[in-house]
Structure formats: C-alpha cells, structure tokens
C-alpha positions as CSV (number, residue, x, y, z in Angstrom):
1,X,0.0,0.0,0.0
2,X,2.8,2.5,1.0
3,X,4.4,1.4,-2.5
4,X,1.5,2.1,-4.9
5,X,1.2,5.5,-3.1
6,X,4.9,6.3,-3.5
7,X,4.8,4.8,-7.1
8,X,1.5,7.6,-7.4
9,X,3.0,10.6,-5.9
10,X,5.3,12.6,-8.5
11,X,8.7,13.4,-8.4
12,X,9.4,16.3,-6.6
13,X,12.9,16.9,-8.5
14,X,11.4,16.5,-11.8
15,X,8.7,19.0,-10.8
16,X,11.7,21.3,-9.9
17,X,13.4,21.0,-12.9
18,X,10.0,21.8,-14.8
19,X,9.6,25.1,-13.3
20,X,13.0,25.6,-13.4
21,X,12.9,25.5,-16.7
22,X,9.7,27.8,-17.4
23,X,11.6,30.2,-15.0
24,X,14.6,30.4,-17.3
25,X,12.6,30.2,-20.3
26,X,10.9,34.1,-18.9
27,X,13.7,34.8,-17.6
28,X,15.5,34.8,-21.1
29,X,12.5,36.4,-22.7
30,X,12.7,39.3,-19.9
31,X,16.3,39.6,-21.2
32,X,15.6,40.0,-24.5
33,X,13.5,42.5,-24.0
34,X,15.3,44.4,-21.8
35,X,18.1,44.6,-24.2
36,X,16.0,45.9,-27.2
37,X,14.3,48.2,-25.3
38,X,17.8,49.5,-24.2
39,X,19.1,49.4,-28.1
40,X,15.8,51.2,-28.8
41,X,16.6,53.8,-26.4
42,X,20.3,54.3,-27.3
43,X,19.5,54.2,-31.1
44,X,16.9,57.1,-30.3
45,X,19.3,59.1,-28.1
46,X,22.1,58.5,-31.3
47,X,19.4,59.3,-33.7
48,X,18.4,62.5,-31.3
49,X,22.3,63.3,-31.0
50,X,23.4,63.6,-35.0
51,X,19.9,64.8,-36.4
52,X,20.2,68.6,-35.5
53,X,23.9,68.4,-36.7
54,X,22.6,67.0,-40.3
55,X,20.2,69.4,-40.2
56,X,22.4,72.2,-39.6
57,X,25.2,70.8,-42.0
58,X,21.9,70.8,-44.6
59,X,20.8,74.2,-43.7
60,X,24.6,75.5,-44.3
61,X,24.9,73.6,-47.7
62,X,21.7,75.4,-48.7
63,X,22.4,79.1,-47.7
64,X,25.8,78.5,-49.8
65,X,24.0,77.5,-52.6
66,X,22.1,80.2,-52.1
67,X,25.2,82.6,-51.6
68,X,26.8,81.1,-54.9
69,X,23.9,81.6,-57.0
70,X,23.5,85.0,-55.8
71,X,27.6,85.4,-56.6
72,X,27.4,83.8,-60.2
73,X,24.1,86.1,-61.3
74,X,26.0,89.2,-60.0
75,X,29.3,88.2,-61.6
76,X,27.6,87.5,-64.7
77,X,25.8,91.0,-64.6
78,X,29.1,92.6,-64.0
79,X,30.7,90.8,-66.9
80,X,27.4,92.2,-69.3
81,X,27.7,95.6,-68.3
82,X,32.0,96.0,-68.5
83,X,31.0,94.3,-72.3
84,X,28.1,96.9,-72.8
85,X,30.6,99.6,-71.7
86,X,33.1,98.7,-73.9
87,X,31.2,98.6,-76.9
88,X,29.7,101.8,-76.2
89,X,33.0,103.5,-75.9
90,X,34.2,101.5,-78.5
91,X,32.0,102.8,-80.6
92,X,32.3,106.5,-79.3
93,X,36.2,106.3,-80.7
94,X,34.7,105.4,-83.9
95,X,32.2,107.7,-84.4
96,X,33.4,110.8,-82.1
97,X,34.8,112.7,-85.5
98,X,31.0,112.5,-87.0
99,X,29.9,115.8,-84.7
100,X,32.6,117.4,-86.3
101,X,31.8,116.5,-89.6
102,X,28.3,117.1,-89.2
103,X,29.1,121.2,-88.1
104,X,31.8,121.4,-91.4
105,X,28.8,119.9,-94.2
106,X,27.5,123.4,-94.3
107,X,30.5,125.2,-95.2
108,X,31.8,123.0,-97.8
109,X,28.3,123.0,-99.2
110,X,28.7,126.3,-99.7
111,X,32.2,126.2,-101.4
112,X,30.6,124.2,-104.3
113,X,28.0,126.8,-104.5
114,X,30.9,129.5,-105.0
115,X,32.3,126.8,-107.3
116,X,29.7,126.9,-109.5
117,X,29.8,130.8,-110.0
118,X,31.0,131.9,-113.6
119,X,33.5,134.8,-114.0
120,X,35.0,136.2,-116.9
121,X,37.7,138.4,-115.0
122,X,41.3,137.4,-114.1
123,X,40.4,138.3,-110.8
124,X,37.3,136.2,-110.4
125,X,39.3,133.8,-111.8
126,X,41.8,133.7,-108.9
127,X,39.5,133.9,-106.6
128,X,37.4,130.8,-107.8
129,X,41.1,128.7,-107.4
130,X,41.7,129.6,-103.9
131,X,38.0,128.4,-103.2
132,X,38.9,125.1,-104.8
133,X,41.8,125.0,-103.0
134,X,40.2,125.5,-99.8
135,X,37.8,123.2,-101.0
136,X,40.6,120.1,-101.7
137,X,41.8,120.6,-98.4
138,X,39.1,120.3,-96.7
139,X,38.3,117.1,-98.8
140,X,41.7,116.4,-97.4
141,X,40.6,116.7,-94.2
142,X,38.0,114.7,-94.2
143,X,39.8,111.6,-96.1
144,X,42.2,111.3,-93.3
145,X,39.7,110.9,-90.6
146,X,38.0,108.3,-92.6
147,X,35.0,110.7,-94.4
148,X,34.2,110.0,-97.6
149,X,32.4,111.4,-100.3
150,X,28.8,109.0,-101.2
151,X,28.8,108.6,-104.7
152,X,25.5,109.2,-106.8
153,X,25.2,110.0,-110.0
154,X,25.3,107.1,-112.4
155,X,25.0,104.8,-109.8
156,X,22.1,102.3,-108.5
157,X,19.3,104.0,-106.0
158,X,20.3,103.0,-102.8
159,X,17.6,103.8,-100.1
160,X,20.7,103.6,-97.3
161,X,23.0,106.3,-99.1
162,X,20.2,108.1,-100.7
163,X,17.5,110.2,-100.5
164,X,15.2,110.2,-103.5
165,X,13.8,114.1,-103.3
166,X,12.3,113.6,-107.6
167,X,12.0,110.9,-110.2
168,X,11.9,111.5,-113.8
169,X,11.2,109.6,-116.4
170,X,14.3,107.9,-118.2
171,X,15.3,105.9,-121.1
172,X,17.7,104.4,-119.4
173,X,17.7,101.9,-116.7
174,X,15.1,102.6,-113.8
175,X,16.2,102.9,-110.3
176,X,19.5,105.2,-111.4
177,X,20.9,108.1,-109.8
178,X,20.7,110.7,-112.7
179,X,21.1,113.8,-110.8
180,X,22.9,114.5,-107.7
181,X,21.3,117.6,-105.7
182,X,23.4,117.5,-102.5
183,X,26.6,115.7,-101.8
184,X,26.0,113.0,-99.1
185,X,28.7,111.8,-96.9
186,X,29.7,108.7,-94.8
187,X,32.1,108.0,-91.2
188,X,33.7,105.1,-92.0
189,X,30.5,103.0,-92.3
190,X,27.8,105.0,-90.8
191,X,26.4,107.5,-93.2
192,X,26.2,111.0,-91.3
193,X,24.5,112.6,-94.2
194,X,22.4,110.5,-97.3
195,X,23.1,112.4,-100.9
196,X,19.9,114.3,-102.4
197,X,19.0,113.0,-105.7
198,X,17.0,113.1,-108.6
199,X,16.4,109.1,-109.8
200,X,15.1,107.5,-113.4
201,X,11.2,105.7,-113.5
C-alpha cells in the first residue's frame, strides 16, 4: 500500500526541474526585451544626438548654394555691363569725328555753290582757285579721318546712301541716280549725311 502511493506521488525533482525550466525560459524572454528596449533607447538618443547636426550641415549647404547663386548672377551682370561699356565707348572712338563732320557739311556746301559761280575776270578767276583750294583741303581733311564722299550720280538708288527728293522719267535703266542735288557723306560705315538725288522711273 505504502508502494502504490509512493509509485502515485510525483517526483518532486522533476517538478523542480520543470519550473525551473519555465523560470529560465521568462527569464530569457525578460532579457531579450530588456536589451531591445535598451538598443531602442540608445538608437533614439544617437538618432536624437546627430539629427540637428545633419540638419544644420543641410541648412549650411543650402544658404551657400544660395550665396553662390547669388555670386554667379551678380558676376555675370558685371561681366554684361564691362562688355556693354566697352562697346559703347568702342564705338564712341569710332564715331566721335561724326559731330565734327556734321558742323563742317555746311560750309563745304557752300564752297561748291561759289564753285559753281562763272567769272570772266582774271580776278574772279583767282579767286574761284583759292576756293577750290580751300575746297581740296578740306576734302583732305576729311579723307584722313575716314569721311568719304557718297557717290551718286550714275550709280544704282540706294535707299541707305540716298535720298530720292524727284524721279523722272528715263530711257535708261530705272532705279538710277541721274542727278545729284546735294553731296551725301559717310564715317567710316555709318552715313552721317544721305546724298539728295533726282532718280530715273
């Protein structure tokens, strides 16, 4: 009788060793746990920790872009206006005679005119060379600092150079200079005065 009950009745060690067991089996678990919530913690702090410094390095990368842009669209508005200002004076060398020339038209119009007088006398006749004379120089003048003389008559209307003021009807070719009413003049290649002329239909 004392046998079957000590046969019946379980073993206490085993028992032990069961909950034992379960024990370490939470006890692991726990662990676990433990350390990733630690980890979690630390990669939070890290992540905490280096995100304002990104930022910042972010923010400064962004303000030099910013500065840089700013520093290329000023440069390049610089470089525009020292080329804009060297083509304008550029172009004041070339042209600063035509002011000049403009002020002088008038009196060698008027030396043709006196040209174009007929004398009979010896004196007149002296006096009509010193006006060509005067005349040449001036001509002269003018050749040296690159004015020139538009020629007209015979030649092809050109709208640029002249300035049709009649038309008459020719048997010649049509669109031809036939009669030149005032000398026109040019500045190199800018015309500073267009010649006044009488062209064929």
């Amino acid at each position: 009788m004392f046998d079957n009950e000590k046969e019946q009745q379980p073993d206490e060690n085993l028992v032990n060793e069961e909950k034992s067991d379960d024990n370490s089996s939470v006890s692991t678990e726990t662990a676990e746990n433990e350390i990733e919530s630690e980890s979690s913690a630390v990669s939070e702090e890290t992540v905490d920790e280096v995100d304002p410094h990104q930022q910042e390095i972010n923010n400064l990368k962004d303000e030099v872009k910013v500065q840089e842009d700013k520093y290329l669209k000023l440069y390049a508005e610089f470089e525009n206006f020292k080329r804009r200002n060297k083509q304008e004076i550029d172009l004041n060398n070339k042209y600063k005679e035509q002011k000049f020339a403009e002020n002088l038209l008038p009196v060698l119009d008027n030396l043709e005119r006196a040209m174009d007088i007929e004398g009979e006398t010896e004196a007149f006749a002296s006096l009509k060379k010193g006006v060509e004379m005067v005349y040449n120089d001036f001509l002269n003048i003018f050749d040296k600092h690159d004015i020139t003389v538009i020629e007209s008559t015979g030649k092809e209307f050109d709208p640029n150079v002249h300035q049709a003021v009649m038309t008459e009807p020719s048997e010649d070719e049509s669109g031809i200079v036939i009669e030149e009413f005032q000398k026109g003049y040019m500045l190199k290649d800018r015309v500073i005065r267009p010649s006044m002329v009488k062209v064929s239909e």
